[in-house]
N, C-alpha and C positions, 0 to 999 in steps of 0.2 A: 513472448513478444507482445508490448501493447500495442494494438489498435484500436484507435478513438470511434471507426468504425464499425468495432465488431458488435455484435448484440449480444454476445457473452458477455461486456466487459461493461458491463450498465455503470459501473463503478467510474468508470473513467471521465463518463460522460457524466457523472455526477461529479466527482470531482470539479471539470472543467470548469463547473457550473460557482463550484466556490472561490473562482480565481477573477477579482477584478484589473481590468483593462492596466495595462500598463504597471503594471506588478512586477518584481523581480523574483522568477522559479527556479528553482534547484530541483532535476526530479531524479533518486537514486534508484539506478537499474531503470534506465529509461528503455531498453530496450533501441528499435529501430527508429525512433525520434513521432511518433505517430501525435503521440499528446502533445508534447513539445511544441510538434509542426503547427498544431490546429492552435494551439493557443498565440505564437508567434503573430502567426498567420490573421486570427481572428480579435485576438485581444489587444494585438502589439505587446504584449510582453517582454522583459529581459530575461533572454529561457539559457539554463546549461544544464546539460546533462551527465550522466556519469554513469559509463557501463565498460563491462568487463571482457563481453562477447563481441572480439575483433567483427565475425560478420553484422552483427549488430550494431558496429561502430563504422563500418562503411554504407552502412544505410542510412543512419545520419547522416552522414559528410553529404551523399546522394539528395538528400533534403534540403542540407541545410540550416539543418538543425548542429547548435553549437556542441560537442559533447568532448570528453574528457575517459582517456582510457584509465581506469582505476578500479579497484577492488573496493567496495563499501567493507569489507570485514577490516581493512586495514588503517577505518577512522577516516574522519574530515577533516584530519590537523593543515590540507592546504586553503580551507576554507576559514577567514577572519569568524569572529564569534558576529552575530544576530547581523551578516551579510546579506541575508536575501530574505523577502517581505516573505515565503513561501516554499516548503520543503515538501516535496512528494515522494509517495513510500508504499505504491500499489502493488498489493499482494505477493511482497516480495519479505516480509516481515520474517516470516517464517522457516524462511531456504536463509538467512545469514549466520554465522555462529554466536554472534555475542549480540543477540537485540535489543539488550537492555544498556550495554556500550553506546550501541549504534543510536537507540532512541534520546541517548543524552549527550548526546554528540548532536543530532539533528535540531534539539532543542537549545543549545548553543548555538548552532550556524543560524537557523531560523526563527522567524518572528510565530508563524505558526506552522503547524507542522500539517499533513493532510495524508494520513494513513488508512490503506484497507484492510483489513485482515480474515481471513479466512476463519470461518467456526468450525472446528472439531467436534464441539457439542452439539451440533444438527442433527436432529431426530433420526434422520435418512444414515448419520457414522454411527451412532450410538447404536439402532437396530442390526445393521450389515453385523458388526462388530459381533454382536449378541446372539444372532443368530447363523452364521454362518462360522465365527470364531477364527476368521479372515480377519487382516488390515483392511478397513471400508478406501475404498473411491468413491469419487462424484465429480460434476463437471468443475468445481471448484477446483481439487481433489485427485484429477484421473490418473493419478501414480501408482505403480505395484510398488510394493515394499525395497526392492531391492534396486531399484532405478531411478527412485526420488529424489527433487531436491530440498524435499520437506526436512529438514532434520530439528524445527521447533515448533512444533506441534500446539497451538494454543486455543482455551474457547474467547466468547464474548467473555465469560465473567472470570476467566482468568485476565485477559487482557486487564479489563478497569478494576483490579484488584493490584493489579501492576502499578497502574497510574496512581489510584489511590496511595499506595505503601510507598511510590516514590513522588510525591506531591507536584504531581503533572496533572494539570487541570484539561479536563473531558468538556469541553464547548460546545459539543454540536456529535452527535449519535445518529446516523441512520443506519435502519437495518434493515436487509435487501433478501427475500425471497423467491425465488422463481422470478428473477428478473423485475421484483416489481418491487419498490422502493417504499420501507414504513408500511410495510401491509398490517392487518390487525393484529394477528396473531404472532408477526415478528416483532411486535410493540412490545405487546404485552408478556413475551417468552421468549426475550431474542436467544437468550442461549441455547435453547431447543429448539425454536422453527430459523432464524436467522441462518441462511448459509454464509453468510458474508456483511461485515459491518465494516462504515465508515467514520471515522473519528477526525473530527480537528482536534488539536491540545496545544496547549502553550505551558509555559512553565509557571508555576504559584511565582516565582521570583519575577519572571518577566512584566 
């Protein structure tokens, strides 16, 4: 569930931050409309959403928030090509089955696209891993092996190895440690100290 007020979710509230006034949003897996609501609310936005979780979809309605019952693994073929100034894609990258479908579908529907993605190569998976010889959790993360909806698993440098090999241009990089945005050491080591990176991209064609 996103919430724009939680302080786990520093991400969202960075995102917000990349969404100018009166923009048109598409946010996939919106959850209970929380980002949706604020930007709405605070930017005037033209906001729709799309999520799969009926309770989630009556929380919107409850808001007010516009949203659309659909599965993201099943494509955006109801969505016209470069439709909305703005696609959102928080921390949901990794629970879809085809992300690299989904990511060039997103970059068709949208002008730019604004993804979080969770790092697997964070110091704190890589040790658990190594020394315990466990699947690692973290607050990113907190899934046991057998209950997750993780089922793609990727780091920072797999991610922009991604974009690179399929000529999706990388705009804008921040990487979020311990709640705290671009810190030194997730500069200059995101794939190790970053728990979580945010990417705008647009397409080389676009």
């Amino acid at each position: 569930m996103k919430d724009i007020k939680n302080p786990n979710r520093l991400d969202l509230k960075l995102i917000s931050g990349f969404i100018p006034a009166k923009s048109s949003v598409l946010d996939l897996g919106c959850g209970s409309g929380e980002l949706l609501q604020s930007l709405i609310r605070e930017k005037n936005v033209y906001g729709q959403g799309v999520e799969i979780n009926e309770k989630s979809i009556y929380q919107c309605i409850s808001k007010g928030v516009p949203v659309m019952h659909a599965d993201i693994d099943e494509g955006l073929l109801d969505f016209p090509d470069q439709s909305f100034d703005y696609i959102i894609l928080s921390v949901t990258i990794q629970e879809v089955k085809k992300p690299d479908v989904l990511l060039k579908e997103m970059l068709r529907v949208g002008r730019t696209i604004i993804i979080s993605v969770p790092n697997f190569g964070y110091w704190k998976v890589r040790f658990f891993l190594l020394l315990t010889g466990r699947m690692p959790k973290t607050k990113v993360l907190p899934y046991e092996w057998y209950n997750t909806p993780n089922i793609h698993l990727t780091t920072i440098k797999d991610f922009k190895y991604f974009c690179k090999t399929n000529k999706i241009q990388i705009k804008k990089q921040i990487n979020i440690l311990k709640q705290r945005k671009n810190s030194t050491m997730a500069n200059l080591f995101s794939n190790f100290y970053a728990e979580l990176a945010i990417f705008t991209l647009q397409s080389h064609s676009g």
